[in-house]
PDB file as gemmi writes it, atoms N, CA and C in Angstrom:
CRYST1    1.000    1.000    1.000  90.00  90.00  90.00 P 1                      
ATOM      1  N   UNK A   1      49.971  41.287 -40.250  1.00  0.00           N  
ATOM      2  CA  UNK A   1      50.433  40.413 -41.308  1.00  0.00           C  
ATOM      3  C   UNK A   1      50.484  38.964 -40.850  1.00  0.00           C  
ATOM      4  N   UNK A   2      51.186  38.848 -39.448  1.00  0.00           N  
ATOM      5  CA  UNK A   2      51.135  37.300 -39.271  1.00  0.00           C  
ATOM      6  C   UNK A   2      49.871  36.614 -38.692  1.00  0.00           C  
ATOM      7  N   UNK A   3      48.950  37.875 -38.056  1.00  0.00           N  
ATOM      8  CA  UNK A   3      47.535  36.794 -37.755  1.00  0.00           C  
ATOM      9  C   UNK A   3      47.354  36.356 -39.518  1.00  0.00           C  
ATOM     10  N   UNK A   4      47.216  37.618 -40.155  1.00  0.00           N  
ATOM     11  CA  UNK A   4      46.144  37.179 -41.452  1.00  0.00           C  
ATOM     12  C   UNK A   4      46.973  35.809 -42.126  1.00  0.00           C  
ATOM     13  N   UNK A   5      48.236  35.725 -42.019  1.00  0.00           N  
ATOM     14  CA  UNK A   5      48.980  34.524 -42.486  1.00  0.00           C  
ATOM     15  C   UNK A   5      48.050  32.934 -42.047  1.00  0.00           C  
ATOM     16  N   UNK A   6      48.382  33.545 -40.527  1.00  0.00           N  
ATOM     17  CA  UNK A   6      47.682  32.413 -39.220  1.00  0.00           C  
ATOM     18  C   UNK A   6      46.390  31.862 -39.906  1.00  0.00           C  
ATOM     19  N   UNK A   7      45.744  32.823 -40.512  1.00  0.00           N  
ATOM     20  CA  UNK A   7      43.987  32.593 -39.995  1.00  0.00           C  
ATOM     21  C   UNK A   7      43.706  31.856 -41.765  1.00  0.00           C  
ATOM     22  N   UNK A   8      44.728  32.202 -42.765  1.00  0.00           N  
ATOM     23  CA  UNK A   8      44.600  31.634 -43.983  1.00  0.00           C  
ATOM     24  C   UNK A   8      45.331  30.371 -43.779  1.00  0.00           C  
ATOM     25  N   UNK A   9      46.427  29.957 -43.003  1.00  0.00           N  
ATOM     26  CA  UNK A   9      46.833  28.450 -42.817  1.00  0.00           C  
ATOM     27  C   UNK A   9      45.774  27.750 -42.240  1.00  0.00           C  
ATOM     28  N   UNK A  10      45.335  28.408 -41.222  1.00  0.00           N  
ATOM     29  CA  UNK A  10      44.063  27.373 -40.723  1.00  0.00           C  
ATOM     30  C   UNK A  10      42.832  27.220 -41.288  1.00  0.00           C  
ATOM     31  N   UNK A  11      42.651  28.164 -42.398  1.00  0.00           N  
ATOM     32  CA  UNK A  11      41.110  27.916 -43.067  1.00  0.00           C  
ATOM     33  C   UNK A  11      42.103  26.816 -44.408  1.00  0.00           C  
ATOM     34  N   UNK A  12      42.877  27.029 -44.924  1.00  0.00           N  
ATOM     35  CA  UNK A  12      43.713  26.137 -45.563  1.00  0.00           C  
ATOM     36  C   UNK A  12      43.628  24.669 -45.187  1.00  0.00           C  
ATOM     37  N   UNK A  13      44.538  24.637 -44.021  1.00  0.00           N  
ATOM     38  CA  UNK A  13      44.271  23.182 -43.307  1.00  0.00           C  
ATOM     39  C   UNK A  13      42.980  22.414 -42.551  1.00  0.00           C  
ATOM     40  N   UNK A  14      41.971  22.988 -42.497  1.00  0.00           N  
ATOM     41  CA  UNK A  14      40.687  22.641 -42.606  1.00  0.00           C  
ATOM     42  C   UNK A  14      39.976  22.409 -43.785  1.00  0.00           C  
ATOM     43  N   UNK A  15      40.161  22.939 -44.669  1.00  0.00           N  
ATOM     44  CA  UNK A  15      39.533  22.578 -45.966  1.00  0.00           C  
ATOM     45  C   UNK A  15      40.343  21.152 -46.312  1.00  0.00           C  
ATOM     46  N   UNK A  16      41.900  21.320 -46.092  1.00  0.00           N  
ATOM     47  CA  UNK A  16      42.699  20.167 -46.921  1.00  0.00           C  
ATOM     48  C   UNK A  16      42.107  18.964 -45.883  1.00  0.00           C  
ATOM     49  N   UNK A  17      41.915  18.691 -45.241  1.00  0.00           N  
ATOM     50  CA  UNK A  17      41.206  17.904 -43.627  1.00  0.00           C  
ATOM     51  C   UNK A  17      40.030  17.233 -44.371  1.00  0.00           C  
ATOM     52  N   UNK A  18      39.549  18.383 -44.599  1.00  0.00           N  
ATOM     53  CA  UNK A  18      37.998  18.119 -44.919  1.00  0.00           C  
ATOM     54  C   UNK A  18      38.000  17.080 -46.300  1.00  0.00           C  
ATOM     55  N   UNK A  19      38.810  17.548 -47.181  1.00  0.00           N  
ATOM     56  CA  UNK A  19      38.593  17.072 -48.453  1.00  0.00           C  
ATOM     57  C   UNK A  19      38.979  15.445 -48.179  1.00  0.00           C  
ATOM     58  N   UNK A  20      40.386  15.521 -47.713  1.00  0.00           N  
ATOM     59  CA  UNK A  20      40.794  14.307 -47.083  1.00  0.00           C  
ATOM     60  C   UNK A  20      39.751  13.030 -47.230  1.00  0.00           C  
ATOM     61  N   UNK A  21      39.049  13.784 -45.829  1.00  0.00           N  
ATOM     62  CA  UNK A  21      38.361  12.859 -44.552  1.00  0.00           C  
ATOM     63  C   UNK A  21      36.936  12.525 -45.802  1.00  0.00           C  
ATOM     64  N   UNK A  22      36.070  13.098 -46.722  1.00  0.00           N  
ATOM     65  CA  UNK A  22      35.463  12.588 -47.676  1.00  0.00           C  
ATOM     66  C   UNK A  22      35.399  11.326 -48.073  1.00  0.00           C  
ATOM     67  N   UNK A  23      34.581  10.875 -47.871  1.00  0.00           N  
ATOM     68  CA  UNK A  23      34.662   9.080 -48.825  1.00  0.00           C  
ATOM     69  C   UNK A  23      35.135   8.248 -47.431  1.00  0.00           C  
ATOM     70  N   UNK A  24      35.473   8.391 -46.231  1.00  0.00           N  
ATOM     71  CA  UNK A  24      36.051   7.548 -45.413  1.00  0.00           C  
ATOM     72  C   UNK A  24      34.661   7.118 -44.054  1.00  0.00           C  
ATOM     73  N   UNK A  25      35.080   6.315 -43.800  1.00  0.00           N  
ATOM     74  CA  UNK A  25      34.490   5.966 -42.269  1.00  0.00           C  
ATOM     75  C   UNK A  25      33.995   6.935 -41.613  1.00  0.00           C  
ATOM     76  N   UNK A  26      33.167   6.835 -40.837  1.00  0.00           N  
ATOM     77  CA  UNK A  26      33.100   7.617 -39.768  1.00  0.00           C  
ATOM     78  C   UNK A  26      34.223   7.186 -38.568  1.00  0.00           C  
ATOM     79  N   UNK A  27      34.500   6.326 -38.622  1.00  0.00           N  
ATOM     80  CA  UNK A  27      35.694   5.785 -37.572  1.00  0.00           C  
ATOM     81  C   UNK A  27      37.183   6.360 -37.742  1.00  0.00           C  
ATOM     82  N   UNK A  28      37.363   6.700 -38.909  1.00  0.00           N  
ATOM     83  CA  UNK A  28      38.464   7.185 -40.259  1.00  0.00           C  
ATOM     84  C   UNK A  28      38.270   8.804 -39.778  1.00  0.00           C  
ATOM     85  N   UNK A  29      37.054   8.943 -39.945  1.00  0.00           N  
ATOM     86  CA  UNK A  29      37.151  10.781 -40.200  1.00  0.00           C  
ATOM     87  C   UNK A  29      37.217  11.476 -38.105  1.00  0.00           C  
ATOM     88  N   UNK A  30      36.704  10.535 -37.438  1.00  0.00           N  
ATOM     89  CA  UNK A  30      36.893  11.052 -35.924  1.00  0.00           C  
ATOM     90  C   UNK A  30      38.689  10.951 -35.848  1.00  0.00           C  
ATOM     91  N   UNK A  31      39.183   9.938 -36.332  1.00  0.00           N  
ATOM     92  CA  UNK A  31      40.251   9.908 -35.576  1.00  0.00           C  
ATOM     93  C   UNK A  31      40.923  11.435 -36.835  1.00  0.00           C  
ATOM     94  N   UNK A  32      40.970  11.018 -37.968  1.00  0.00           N  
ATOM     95  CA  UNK A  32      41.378  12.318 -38.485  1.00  0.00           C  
ATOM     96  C   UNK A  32      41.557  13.509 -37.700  1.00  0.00           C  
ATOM     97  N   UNK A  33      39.968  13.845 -37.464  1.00  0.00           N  
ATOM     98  CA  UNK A  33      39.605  15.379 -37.207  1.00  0.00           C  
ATOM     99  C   UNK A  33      40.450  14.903 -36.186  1.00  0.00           C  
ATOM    100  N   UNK A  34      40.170  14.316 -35.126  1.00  0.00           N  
ATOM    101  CA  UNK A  34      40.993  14.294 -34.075  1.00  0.00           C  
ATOM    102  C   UNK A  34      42.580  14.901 -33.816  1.00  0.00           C  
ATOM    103  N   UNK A  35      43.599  14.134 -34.645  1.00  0.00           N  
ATOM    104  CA  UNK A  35      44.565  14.770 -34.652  1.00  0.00           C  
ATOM    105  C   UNK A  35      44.523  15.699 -35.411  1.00  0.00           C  
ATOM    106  N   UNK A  36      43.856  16.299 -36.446  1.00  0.00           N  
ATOM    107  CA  UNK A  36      43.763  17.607 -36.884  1.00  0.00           C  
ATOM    108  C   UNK A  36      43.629  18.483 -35.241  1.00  0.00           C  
ATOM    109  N   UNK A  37      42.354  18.445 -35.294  1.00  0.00           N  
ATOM    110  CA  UNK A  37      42.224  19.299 -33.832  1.00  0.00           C  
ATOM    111  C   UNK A  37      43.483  19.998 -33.071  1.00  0.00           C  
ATOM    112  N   UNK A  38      44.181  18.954 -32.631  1.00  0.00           N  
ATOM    113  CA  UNK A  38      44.859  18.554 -31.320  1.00  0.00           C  
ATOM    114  C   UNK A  38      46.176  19.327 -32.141  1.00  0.00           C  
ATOM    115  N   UNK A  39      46.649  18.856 -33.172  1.00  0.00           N  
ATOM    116  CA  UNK A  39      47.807  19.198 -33.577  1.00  0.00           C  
ATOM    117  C   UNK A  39      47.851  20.937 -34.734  1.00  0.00           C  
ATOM    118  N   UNK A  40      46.641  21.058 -35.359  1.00  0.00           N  
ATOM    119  CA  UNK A  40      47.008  21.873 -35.928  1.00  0.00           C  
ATOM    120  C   UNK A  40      46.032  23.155 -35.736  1.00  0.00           C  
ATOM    121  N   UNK A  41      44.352  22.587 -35.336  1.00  0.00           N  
ATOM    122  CA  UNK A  41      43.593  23.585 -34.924  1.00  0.00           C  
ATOM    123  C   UNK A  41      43.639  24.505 -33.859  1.00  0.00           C  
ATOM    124  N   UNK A  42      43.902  23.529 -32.978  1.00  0.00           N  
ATOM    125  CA  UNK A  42      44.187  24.153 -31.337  1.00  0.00           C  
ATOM    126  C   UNK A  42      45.597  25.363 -30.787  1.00  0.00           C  
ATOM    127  N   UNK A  43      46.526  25.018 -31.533  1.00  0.00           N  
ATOM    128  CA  UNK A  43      47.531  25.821 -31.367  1.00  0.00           C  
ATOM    129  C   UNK A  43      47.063  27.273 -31.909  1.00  0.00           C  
ATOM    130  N   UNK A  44      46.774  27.508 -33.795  1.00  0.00           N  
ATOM    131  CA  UNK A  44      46.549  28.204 -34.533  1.00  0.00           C  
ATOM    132  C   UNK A  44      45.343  29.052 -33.293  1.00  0.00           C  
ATOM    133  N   UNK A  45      44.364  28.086 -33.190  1.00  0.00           N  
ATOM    134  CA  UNK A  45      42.642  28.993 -33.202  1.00  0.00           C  
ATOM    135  C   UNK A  45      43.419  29.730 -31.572  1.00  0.00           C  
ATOM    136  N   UNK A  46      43.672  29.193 -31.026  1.00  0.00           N  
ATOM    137  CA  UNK A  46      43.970  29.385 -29.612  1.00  0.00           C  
ATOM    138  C   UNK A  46      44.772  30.709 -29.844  1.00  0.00           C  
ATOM    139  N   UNK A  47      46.026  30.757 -30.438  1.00  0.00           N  
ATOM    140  CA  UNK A  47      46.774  32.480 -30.880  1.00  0.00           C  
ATOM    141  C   UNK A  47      46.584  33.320 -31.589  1.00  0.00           C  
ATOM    142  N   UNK A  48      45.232  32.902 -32.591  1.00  0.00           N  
ATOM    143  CA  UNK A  48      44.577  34.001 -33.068  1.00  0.00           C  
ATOM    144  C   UNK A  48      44.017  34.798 -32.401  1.00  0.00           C  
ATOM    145  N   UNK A  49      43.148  33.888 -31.510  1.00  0.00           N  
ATOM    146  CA  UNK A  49      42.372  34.256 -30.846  1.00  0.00           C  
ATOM    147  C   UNK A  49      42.723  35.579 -29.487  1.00  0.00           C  
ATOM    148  N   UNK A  50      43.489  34.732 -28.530  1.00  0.00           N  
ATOM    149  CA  UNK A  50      44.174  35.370 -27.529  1.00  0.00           C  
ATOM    150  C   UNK A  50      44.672  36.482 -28.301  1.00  0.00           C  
ATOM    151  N   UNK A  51      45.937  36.437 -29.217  1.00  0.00           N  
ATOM    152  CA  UNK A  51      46.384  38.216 -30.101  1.00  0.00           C  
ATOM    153  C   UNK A  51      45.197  39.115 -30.391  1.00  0.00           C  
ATOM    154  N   UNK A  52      43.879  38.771 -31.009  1.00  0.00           N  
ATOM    155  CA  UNK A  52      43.121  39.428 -30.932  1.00  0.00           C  
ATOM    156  C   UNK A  52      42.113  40.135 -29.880  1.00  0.00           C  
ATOM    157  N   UNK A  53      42.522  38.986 -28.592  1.00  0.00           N  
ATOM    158  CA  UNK A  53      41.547  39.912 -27.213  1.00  0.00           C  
ATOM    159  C   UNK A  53      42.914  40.585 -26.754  1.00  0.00           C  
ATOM    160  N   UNK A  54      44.049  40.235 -27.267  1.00  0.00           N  
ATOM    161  CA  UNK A  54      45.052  41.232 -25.898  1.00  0.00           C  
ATOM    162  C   UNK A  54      44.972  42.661 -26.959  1.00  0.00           C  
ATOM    163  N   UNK A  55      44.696  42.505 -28.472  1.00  0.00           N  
ATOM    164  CA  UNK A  55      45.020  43.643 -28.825  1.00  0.00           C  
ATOM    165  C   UNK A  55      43.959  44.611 -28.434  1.00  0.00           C  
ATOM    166  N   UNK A  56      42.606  44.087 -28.679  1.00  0.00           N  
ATOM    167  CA  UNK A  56      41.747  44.696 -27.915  1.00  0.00           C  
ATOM    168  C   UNK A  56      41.434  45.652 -26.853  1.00  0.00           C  
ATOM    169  N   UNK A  57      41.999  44.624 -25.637  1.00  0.00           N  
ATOM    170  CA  UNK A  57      41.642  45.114 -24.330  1.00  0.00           C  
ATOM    171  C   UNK A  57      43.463  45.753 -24.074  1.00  0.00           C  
ATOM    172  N   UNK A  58      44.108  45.564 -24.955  1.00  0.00           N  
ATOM    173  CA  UNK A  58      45.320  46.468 -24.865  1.00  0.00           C  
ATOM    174  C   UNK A  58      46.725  45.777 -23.471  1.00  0.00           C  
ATOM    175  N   UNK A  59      46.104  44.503 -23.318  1.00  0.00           N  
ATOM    176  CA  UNK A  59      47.037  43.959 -22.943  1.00  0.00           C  
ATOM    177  C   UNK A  59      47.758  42.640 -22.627  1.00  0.00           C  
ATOM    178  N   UNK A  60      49.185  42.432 -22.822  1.00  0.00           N  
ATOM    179  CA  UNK A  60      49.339  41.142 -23.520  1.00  0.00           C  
ATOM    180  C   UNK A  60      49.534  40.115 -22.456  1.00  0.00           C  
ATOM    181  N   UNK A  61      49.348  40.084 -21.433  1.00  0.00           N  
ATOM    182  CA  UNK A  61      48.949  39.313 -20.540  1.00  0.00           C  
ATOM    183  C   UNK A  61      47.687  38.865 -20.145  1.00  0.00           C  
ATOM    184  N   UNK A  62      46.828  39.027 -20.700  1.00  0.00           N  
ATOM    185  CA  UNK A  62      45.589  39.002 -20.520  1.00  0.00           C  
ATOM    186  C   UNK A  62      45.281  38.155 -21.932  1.00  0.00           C  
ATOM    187  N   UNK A  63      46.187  38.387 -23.084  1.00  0.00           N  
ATOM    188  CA  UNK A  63      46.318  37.690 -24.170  1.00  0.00           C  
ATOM    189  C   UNK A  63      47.131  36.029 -24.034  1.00  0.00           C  
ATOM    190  N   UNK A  64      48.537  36.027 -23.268  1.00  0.00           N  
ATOM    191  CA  UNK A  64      48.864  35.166 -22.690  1.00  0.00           C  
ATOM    192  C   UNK A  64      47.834  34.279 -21.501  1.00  0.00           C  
ATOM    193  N   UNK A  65      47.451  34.816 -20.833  1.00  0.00           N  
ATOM    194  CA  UNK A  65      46.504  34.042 -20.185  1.00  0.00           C  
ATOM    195  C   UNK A  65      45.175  33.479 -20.526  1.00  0.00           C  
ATOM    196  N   UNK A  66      44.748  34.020 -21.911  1.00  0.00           N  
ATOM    197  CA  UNK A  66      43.542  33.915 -22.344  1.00  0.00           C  
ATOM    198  C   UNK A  66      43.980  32.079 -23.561  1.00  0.00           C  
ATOM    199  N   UNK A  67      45.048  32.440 -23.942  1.00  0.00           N  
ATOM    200  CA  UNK A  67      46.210  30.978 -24.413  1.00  0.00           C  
ATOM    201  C   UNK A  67      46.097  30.528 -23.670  1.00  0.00           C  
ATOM    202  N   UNK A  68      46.642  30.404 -22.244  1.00  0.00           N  
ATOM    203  CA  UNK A  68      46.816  29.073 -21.578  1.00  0.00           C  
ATOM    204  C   UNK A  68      45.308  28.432 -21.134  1.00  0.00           C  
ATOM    205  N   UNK A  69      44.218  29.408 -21.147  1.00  0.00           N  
ATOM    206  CA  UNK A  69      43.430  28.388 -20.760  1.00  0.00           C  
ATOM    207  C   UNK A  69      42.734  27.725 -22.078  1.00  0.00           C  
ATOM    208  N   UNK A  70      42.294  28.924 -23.201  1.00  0.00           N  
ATOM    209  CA  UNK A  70      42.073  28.097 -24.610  1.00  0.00           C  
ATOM    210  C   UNK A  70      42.895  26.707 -25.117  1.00  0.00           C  
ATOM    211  N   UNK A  71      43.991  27.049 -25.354  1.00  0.00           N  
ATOM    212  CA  UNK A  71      45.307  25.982 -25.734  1.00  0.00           C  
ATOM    213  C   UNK A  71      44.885  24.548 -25.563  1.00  0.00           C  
ATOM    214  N   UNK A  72      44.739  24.135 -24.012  1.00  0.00           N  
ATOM    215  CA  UNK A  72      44.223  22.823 -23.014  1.00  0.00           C  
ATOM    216  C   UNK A  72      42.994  22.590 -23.582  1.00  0.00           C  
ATOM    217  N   UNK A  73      42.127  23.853 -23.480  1.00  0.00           N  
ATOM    218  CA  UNK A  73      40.480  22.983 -23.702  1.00  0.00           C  
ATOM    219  C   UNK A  73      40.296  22.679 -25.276  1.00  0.00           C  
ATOM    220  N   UNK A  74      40.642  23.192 -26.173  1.00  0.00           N  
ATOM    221  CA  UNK A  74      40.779  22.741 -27.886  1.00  0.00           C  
ATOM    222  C   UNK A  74      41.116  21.406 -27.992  1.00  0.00           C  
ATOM    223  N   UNK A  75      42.617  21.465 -26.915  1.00  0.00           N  
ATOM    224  CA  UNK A  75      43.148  19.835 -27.307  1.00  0.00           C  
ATOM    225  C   UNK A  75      42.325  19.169 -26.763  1.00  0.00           C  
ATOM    226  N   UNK A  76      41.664  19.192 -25.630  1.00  0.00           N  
ATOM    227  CA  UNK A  76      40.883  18.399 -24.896  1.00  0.00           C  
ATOM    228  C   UNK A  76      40.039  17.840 -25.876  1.00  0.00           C  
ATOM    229  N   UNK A  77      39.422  18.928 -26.783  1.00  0.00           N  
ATOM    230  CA  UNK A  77      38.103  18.626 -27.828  1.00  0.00           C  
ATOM    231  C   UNK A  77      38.367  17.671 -28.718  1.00  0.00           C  
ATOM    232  N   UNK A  78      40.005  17.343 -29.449  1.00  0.00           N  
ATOM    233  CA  UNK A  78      40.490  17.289 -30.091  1.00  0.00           C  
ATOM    234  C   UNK A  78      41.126  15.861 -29.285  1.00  0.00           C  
ATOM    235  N   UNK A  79      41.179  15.651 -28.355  1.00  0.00           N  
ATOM    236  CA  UNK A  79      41.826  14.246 -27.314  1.00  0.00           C  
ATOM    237  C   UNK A  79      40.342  13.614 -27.791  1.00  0.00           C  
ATOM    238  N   UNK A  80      39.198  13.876 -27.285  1.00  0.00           N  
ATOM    239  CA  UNK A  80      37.883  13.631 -27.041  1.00  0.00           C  
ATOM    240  C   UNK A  80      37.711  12.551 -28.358  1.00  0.00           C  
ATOM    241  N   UNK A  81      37.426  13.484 -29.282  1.00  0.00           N  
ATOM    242  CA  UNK A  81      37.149  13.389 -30.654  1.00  0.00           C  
ATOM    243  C   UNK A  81      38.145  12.030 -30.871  1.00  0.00           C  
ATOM    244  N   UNK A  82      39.816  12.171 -30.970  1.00  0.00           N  
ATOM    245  CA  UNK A  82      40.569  11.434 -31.353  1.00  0.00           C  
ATOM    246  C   UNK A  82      40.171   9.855 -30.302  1.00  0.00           C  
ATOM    247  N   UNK A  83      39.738  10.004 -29.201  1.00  0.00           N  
ATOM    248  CA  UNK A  83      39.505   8.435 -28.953  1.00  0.00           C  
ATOM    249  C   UNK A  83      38.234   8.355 -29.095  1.00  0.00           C  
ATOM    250  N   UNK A  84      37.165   8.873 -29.307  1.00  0.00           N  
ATOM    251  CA  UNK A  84      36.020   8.225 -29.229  1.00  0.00           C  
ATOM    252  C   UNK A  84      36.015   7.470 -30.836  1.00  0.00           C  
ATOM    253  N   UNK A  85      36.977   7.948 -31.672  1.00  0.00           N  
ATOM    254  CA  UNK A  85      37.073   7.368 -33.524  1.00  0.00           C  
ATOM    255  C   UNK A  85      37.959   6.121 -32.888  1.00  0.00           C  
ATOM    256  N   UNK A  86      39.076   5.905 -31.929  1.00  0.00           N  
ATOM    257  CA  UNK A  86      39.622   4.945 -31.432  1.00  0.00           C  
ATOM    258  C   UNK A  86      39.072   3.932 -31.060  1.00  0.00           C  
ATOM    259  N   UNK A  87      37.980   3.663 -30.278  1.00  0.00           N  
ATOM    260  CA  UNK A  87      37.128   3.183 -29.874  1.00  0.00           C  
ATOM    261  C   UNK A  87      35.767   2.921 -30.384  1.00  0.00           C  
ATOM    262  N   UNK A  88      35.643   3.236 -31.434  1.00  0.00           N  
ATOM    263  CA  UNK A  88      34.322   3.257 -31.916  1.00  0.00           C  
ATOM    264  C   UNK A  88      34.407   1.650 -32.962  1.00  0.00           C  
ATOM    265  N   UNK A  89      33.615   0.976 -32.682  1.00  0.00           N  
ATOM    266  CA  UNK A  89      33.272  -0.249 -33.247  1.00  0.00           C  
ATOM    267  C   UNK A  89      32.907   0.023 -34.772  1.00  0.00           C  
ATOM    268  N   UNK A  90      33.533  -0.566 -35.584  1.00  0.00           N  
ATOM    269  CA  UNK A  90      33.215  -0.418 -36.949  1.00  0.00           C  
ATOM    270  C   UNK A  90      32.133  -1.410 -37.512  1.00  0.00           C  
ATOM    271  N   UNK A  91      31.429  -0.438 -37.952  1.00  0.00           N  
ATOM    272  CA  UNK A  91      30.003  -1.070 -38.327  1.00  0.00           C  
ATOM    273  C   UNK A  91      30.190  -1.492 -40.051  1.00  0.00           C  
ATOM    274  N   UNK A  92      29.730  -2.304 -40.654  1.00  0.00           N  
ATOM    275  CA  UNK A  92      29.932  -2.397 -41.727  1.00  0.00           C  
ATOM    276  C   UNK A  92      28.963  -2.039 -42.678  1.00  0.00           C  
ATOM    277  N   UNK A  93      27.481  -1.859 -41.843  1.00  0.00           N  
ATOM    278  CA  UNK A  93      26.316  -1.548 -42.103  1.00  0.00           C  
ATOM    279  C   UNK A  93      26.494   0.140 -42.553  1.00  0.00           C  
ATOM    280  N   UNK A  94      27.411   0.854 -42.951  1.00  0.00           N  
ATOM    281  CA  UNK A  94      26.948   2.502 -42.788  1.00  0.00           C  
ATOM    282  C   UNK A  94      26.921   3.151 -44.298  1.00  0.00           C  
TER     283      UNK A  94                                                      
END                                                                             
């Protein structure tokens, strides 16, 4: 019950993201996705994920550990993303 909750908030909050970020900058929509990423993708995708290999392989440490290393590299994607829209020179030409 609570993955399927999980996995409909995050297809939820990606669509609402998406609709958002429409009509804006490309400078606008990196930093968006960005803290999307970092704050709402990465947590969610990261404990779906892990609950579904520990249920799997039948154990929840292997589910916990499979989190701590997902968790870091999402945000990382999601750090990435959020400064390169920081930094990105706004063109007026686009």
């Amino acid at each position: 019950m609570a993955i399927g909750l999980v996995v409909v908030a995050l297809a939820l909050a990606v669509s609402v993201v998406f609709m958002i970020s429409l009509g804006m900058s490309k400078k606008t929509k990196l930093i968006i996705w960005g803290i999307t990423i970092m704050v709402i993708i990465s947590p969610l995708l990261a404990w779906v994920v892990s609950i579904f290999y520990g249920i799997k392989v039948g154990d929840g440490f292997a589910a916990a550990g499979l989190m701590v290393i997902l968790f870091p590299f999402l945000f990382l994607i999601g750090l990435v993303t959020l400064l390169v829209g920081v930094f990105k020179k706004n063109n007026t030409h686009e």
